[in-house]
N, C-alpha and C positions, 0 to 999 in steps of 0.2 A: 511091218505093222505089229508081230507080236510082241518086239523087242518094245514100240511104242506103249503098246500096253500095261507091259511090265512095268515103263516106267511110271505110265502114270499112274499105275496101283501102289509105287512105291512110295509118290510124292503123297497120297492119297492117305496112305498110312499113317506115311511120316504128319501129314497135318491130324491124322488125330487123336495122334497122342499126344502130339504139342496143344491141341484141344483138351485133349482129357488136362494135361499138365496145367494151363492157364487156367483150366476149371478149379481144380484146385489149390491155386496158390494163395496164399496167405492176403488178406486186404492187410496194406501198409496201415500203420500208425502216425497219422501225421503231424506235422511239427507243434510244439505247443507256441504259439505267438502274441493268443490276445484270449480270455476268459471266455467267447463265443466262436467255435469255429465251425463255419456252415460249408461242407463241400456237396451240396445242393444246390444253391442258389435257393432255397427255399424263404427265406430272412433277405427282406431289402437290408440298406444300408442303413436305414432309420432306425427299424427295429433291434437289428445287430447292435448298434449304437447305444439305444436304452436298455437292454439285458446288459451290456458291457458296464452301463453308467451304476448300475444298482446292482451286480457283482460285485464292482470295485469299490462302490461304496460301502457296504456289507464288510467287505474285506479289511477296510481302513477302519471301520468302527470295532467290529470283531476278531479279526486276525483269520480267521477262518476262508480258504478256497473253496468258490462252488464253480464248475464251469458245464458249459454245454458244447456237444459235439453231433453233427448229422453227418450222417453220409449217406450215402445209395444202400450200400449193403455192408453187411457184415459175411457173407456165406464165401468161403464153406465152413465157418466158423458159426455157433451158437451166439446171440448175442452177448452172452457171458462170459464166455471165453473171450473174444474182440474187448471189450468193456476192462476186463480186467490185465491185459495187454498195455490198452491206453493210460489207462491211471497207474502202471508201475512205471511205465515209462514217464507217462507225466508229473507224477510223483506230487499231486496237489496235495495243498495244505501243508504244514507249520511240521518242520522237524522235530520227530519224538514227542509232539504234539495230535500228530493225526489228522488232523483235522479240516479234511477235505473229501469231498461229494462231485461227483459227474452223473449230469442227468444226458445221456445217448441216445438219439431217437436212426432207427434206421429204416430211413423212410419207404423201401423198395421194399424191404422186407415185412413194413407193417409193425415193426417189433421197438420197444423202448424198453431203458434201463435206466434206475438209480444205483449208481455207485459208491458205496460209503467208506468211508477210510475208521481205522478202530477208533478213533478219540471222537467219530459222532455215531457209534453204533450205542449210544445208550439211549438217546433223544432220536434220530432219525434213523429207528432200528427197520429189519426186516417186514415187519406189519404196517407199521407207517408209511414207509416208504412204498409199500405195495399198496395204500388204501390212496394215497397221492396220487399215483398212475394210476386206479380205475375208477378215482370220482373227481377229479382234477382235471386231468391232463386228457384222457381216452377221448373221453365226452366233449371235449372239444377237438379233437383229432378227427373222430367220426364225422362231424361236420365240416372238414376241412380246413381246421381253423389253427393250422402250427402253430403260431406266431402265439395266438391266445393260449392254447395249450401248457407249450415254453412256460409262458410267461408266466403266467396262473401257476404253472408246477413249481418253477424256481420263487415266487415269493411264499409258495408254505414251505419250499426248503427250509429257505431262510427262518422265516416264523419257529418252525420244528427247531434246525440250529441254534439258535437266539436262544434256546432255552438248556443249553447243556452248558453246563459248568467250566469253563474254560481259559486258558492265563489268556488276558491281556496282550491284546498287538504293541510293540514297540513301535513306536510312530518315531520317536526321539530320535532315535538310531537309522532309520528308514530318511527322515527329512536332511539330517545331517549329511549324511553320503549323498543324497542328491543334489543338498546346496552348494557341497565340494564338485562336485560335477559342473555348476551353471555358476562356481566362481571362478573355475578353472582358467576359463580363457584370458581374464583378468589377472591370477594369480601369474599365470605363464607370464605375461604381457612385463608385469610388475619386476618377475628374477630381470628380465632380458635389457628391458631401460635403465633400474636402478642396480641391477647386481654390479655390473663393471664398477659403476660408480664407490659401491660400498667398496669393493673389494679395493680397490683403488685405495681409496682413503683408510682404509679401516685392517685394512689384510684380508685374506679369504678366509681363511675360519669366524673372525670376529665379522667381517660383513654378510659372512652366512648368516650368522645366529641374529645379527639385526634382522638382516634380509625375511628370515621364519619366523623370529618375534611378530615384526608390520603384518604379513600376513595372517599369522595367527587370531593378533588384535582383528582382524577387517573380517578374518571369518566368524570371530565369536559375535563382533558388530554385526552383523548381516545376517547369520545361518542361526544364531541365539543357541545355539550349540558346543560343548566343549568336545566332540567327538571330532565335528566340522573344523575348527580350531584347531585341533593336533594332529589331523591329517593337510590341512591345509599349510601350517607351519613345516610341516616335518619335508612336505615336496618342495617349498620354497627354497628353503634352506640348503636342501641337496641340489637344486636345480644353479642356484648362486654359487657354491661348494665346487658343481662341477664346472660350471662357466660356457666350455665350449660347447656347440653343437646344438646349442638350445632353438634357433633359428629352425634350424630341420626339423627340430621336436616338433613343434610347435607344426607345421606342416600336416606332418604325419600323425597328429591327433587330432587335428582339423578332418583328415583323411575318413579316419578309423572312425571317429566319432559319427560322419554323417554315413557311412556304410553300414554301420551297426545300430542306430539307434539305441538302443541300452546296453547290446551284447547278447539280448534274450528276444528279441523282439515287440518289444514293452513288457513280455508277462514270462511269468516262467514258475512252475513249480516251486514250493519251498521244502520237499526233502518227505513230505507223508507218505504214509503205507497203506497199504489196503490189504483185506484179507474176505475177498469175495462177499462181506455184509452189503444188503443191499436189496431189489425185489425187481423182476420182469414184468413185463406186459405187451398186449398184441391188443390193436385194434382193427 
């Protein structure tokens, strides 16, 4: 019996430091995939959808990242510290630009954060951002009303951002690479029928260079792009160039492409900084 004892004063121990230890570890930073991410379930899927839809529109007119993040808790971390964790990881907004904001609600905790990255700490400074969460956002939190809250806060982001001085989104560049993406399957399609043929007739160097010419022409026809155009020609042409093995390519970015969706999960930081600008609240 006392041998029993002992042991189980031992296991008894041993759970509570592995208690105390899980009290204290770090809440994870979770992946960045889409401008809303709710690990509450607090946001149906409709709401989630319209905060996503007027981010990303915001973002195509402005260039500017704003996104949102709930969780349970933030502890045994301050919300400041967690908050500022997520956006160097997340890295939102426009490289060497700055210019990206995370509004964090941590719902167990009661505790929210605007986040600001440098290139909107002149418009969506410290006061601002602090008079947003307590006559905005709280006020509808109080009543239960997240969703409203959210929402309400992220359009005076917006409103606030909208008004700082900032370069122009590159959409050009942006549409082009993705019409190389949605011509791909075509362009593939086009080395694999026609390259033996060119190269046939023509030699393998001179049926490459046709081979990238036609594509090039079909991506500037289609994508209205010369970005689109010289990336589409340049894979034709090497794809014709090399000849063999295109069959399997072709598979295997069939493969990759539906596993990854963009590679980023539709959404992904563009390279901004943050340097703790920004304001707390509790409601």
């Amino acid at each position: 019996m006392k041998a029993l004892r002992q042991l189980l004063m031992a296991l008894l121990a041993c759970a509570a430091l592995f208690g105390a230890f899980a009290a204290h570890a770090l809440v994870a930073v979770p992946a960045l995939t889409a401008r809303v991410t709710d690990e509450t379930g607090t946001l149906t899927a409709e709401q989630k959808s319209a905060l996503e839809q007027v981010l990303q529109a915001f973002e195509q007119r402005k260039g500017t990242q704003i996104a949102v993040l709930i969780v349970p808790t933030t502890q045994p971390e301050a919300i400041e510290q967690y908050s500022l964790r997520v956006v160097q990881a997340w890295k939102l907004g426009r490289k060497a630009v700055d210019d990206g904001a995370l509004l964090i609600v941590a719902k167990d905790d009661r505790a929210l954060r605007i986040e600001v990255g440098y290139g909107l700490e002149g418009s969506l400074n410290d006061a601002v951002s602090s008079r947003i969460i307590r006559e905005i956002i709280v006020p509808r939190f109080q009543h239960g009303d997240f969703y409203g809250g959210i929402a309400a806060g992220v359009d005076q982001m917006i409103r606030v951002a909208d008004g700082e001085a900032l370069p122009p989104p590159s959409p050009t560049a942006e549409k082009g690479a993705a019409s190389v993406w949605r011509l791909a399957p075509l362009l593939l399609m086009l080395s694999i029928v026609f390259g033996r043929v060119l190269r046939a007739v023509f030699g393998r160097l001179p049926g490459a260079l046709i081979a990238g010419g036609g594509a090039a022409l079909i991506a500037w026809l289609t994508a209205a792009g010369m970005l689109a155009a010289i990336v589409a020609g340049t894979i034709v042409f090497l794809f014709t160039l090399v000849g063999a093995g295109m069959g399997g390519y072709v598979g295997s970015y069939g493969a990759g492409r539906r596993g990854s969706s963009d590679g980023r999960g539709g959404f992904g930081g563009g390279g901004g900084t943050f340097g703790g600008g920004g304001a707390s609240g509790r409601w």
